[in-house]
C-alpha positions as a Markdown table, in Angstrom:
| # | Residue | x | y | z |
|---|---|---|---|---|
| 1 | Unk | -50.0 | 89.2 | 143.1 |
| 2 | Unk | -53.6 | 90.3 | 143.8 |
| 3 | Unk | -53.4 | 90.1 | 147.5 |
| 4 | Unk | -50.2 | 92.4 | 147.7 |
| 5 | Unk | -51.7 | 94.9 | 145.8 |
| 6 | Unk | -55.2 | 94.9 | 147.3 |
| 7 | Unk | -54.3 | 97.1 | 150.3 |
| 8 | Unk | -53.1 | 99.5 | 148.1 |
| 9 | Unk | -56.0 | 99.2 | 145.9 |
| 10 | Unk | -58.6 | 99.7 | 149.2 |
| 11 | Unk | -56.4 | 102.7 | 150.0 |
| 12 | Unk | -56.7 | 104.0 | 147.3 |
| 13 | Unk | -60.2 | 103.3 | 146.4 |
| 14 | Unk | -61.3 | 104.7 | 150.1 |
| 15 | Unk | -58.9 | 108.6 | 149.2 |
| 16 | Unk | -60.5 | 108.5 | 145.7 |
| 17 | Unk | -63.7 | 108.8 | 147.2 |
| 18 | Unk | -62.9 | 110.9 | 149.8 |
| 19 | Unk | -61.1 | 113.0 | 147.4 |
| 20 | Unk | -64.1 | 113.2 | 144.6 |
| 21 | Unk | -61.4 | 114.1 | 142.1 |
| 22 | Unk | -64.7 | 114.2 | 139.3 |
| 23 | Unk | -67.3 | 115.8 | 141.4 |
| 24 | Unk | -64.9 | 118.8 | 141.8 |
| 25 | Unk | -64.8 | 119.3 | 138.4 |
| 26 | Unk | -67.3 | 121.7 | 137.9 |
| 27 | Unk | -66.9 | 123.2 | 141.2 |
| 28 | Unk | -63.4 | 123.9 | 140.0 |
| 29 | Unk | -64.5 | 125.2 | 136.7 |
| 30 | Unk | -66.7 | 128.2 | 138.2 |
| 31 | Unk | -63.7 | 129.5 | 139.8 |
| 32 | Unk | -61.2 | 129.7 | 136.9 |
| 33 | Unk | -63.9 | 130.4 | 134.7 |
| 34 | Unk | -62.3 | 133.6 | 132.2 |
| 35 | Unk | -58.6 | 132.7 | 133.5 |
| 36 | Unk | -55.9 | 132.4 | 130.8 |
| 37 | Unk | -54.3 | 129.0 | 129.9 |
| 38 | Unk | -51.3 | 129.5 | 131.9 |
| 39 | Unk | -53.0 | 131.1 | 135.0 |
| 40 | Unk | -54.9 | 128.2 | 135.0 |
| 41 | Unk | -52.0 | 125.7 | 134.6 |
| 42 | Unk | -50.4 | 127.5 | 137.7 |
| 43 | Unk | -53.4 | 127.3 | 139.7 |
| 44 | Unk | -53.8 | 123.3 | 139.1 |
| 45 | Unk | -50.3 | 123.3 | 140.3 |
| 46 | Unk | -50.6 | 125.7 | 143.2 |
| 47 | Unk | -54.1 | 123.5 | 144.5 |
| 48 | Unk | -52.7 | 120.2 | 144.0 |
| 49 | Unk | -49.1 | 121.0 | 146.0 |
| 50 | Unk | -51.0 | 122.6 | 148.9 |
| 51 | Unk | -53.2 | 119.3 | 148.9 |
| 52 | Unk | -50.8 | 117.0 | 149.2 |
| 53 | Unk | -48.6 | 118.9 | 151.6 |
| 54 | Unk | -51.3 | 119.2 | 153.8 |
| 55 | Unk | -52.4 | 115.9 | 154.1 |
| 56 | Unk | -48.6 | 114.5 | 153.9 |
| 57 | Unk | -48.2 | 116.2 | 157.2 |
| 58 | Unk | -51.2 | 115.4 | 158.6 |
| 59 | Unk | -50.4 | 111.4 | 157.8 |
| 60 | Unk | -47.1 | 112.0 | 159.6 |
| 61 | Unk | -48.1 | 113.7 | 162.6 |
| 62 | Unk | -51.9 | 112.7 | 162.8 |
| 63 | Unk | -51.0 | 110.2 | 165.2 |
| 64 | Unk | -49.0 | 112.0 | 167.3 |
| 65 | Unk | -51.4 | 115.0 | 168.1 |
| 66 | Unk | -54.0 | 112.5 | 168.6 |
| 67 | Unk | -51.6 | 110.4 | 171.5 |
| 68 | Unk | -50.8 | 113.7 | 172.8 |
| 69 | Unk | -54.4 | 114.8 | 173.8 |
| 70 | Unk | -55.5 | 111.1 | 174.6 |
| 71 | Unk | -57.6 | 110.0 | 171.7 |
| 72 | Unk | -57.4 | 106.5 | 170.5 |
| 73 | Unk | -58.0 | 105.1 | 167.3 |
| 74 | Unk | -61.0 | 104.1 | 168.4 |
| 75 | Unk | -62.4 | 106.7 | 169.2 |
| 76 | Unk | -61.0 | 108.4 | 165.8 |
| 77 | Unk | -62.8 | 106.1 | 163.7 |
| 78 | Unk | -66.0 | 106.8 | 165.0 |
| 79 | Unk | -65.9 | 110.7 | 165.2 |
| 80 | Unk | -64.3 | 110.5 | 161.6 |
| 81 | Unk | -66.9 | 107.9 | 160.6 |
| 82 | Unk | -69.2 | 110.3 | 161.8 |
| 83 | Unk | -67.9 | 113.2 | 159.9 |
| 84 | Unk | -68.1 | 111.7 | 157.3 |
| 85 | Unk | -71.1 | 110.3 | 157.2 |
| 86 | Unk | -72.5 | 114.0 | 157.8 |
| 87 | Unk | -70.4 | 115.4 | 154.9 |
| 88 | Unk | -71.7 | 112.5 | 152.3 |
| 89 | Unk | -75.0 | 113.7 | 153.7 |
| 90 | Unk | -74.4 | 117.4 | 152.8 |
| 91 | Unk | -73.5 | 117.0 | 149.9 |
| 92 | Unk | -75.8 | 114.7 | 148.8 |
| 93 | Unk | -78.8 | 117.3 | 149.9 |
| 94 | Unk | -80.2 | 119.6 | 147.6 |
| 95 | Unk | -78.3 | 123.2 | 148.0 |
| 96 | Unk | -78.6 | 126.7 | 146.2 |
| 97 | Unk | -76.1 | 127.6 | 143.7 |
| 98 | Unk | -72.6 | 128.9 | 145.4 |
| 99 | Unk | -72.5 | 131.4 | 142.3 |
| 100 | Unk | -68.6 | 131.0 | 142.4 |
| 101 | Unk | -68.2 | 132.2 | 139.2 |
| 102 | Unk | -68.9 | 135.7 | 139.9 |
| 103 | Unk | -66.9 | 135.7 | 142.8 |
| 104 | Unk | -63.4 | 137.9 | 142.8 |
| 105 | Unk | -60.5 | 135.9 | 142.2 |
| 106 | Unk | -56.5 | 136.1 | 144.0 |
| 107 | Unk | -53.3 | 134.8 | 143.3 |
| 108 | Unk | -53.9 | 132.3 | 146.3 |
| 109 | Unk | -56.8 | 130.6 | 144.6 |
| 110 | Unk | -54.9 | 127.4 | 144.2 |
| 111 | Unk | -54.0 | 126.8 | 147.8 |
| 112 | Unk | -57.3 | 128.0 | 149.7 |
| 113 | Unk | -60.1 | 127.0 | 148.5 |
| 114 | Unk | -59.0 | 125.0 | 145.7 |
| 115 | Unk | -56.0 | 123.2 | 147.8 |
| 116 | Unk | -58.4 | 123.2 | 151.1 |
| 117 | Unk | -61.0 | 122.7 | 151.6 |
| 118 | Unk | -62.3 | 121.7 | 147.7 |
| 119 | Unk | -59.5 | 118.7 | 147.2 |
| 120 | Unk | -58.1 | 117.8 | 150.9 |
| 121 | Unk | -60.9 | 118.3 | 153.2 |
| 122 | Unk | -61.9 | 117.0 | 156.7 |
| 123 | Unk | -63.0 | 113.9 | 154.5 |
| 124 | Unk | -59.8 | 113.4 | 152.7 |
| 125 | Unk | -57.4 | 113.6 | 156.7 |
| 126 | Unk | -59.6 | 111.5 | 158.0 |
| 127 | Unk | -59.7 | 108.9 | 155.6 |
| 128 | Unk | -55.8 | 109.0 | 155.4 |
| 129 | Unk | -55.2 | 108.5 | 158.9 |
| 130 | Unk | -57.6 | 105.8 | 158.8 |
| 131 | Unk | -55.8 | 103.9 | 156.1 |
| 132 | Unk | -52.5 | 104.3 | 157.9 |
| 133 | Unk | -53.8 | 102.6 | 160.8 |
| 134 | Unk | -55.4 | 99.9 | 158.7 |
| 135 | Unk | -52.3 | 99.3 | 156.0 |
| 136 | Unk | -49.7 | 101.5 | 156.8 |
| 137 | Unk | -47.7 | 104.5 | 156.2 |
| 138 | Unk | -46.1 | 103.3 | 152.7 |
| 139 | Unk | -49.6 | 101.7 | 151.3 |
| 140 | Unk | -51.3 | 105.3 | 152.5 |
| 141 | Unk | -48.5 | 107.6 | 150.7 |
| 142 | Unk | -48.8 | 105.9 | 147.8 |
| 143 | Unk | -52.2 | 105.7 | 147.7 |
| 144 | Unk | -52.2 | 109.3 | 148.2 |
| 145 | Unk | -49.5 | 110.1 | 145.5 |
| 146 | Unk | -52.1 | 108.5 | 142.9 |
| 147 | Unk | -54.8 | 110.5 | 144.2 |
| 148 | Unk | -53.2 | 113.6 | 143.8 |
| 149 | Unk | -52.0 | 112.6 | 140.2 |
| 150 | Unk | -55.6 | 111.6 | 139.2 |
| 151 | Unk | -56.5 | 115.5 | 140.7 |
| 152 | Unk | -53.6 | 116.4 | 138.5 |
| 153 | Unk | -54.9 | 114.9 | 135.5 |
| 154 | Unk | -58.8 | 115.9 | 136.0 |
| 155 | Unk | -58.3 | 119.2 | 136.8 |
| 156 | Unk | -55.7 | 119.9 | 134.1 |
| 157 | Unk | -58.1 | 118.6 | 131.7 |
| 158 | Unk | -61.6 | 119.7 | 133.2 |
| 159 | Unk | -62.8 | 121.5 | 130.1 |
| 160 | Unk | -62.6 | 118.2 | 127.9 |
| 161 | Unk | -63.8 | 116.1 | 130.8 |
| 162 | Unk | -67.4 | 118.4 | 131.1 |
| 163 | Unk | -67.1 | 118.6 | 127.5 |
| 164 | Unk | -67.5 | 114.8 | 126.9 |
| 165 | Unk | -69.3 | 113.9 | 130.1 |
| 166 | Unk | -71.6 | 116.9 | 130.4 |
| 167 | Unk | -72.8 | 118.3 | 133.6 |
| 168 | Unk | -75.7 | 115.7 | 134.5 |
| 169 | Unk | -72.6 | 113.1 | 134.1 |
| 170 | Unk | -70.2 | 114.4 | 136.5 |
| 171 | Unk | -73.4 | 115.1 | 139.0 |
| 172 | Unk | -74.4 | 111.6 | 138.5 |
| 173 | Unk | -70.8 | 110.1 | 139.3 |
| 174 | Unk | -70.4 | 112.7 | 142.0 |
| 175 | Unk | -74.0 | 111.5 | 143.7 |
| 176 | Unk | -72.5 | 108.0 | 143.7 |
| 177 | Unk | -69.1 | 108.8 | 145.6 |
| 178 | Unk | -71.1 | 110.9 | 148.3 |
| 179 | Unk | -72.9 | 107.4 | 148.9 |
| 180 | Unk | -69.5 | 105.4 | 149.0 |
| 181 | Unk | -68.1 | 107.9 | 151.1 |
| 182 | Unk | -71.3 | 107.8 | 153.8 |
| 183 | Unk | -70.9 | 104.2 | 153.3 |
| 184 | Unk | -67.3 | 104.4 | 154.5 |
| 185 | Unk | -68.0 | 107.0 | 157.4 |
| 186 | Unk | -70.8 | 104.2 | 158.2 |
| 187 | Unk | -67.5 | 101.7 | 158.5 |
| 188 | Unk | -65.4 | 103.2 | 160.1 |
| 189 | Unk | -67.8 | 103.9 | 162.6 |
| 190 | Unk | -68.6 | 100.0 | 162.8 |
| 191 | Unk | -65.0 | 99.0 | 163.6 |
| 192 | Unk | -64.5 | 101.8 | 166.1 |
| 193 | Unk | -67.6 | 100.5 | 168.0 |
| 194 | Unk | -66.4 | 96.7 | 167.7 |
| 195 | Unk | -63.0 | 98.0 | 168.8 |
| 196 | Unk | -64.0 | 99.6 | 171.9 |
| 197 | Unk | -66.4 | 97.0 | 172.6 |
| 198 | Unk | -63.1 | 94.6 | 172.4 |
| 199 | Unk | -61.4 | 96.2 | 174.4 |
| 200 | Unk | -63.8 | 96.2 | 177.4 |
């Protein structure tokens, strides 16, 4: 039983990083900071469609651009690997305030930047159409499906999440998925390399 489920488990473990469903928390707060209950129910909704969408069709037709203008896995895994080494390393850096919270808001706040870049980012195609190469199109979907419900769940319920974990908690759990995710950048780097080196 364990060794069926464990592709779907590194699937989803390597998205749930990428994703950082926790460290977006506060991020998410500052912009629907002084919105009403139900604006903010809609704009859950509105982020969460637009992420999955997105990175739905980018699992289906990833590929396919990628044949289409001659780049092989390969050499995916190591320019992904890269950038996402290079985003863990962003984010982990010190930065000044965004002062989103001040910011004016619109009725597309859900899809852009809540939808993308904030939830399905560079970080989050990349890593999906690295886990379709490595366990396949149904493990990734529904790996991705749980993601999206776990950015569902957070976000809907982002108030009592800060409340209880307070804001040097979700930093300290966000720190630690920036080094997962640099780790993972650092791996798929590894197998590209060892791939093209195969290949030779």
């Amino acid at each position: 039983m364990f060794i069926s489920l464990e592709p779907y488990l590194m699937a989803f473990i390597a998205l749930f990083v990428a994703v950082d469903a926790i460290g977006n928390v506060p991020i998410f707060i500052s912009f629907v900071e002084g919105t009403t209950k139900k604006q903010r129910s809609r704009i859950v909704g509105d982020s969460v469609t637009t992420a999955t969408i997105l990175a739905v069709i980018f699992m289906l037709a990833g590929k396919v651009v990628l044949r289409f203008i001659g780049v092989t896995i390969p050499d995916f895994q190591i320019a992904g690997g890269t950038l996402l080494f290079f985003i863990a390393l962003r984010l982990l850096l010190p930065t000044s305030a965004k002062g989103l919270a001040g910011e004016d808001r619109d009725q597309d706040l859900g899809v852009f930047p809540l939808g993308t870049p904030l939830i399905t980012g560079p970080a989050v195609l990349t890593t999906t159409l690295i886990m379709v190469d490595s366990y396949g199109m149904a493990v990734t979907f529904v790996a991705l499906a749980v993601n999206m419900a776990v950015v569902w769940v957070t976000l809907a319920k982002a108030d009592r999440l800060l409340k209880w974990m307070g804001p040097g908690g979700l930093r300290a759990i966000a720190k630690v998925m920036y080094i997962l995710l640099a780790a993972i950048g650092v791996m798929m780097i590894r197998k590209g390399v060892v791939a093209i080196i195969a290949g030779i």
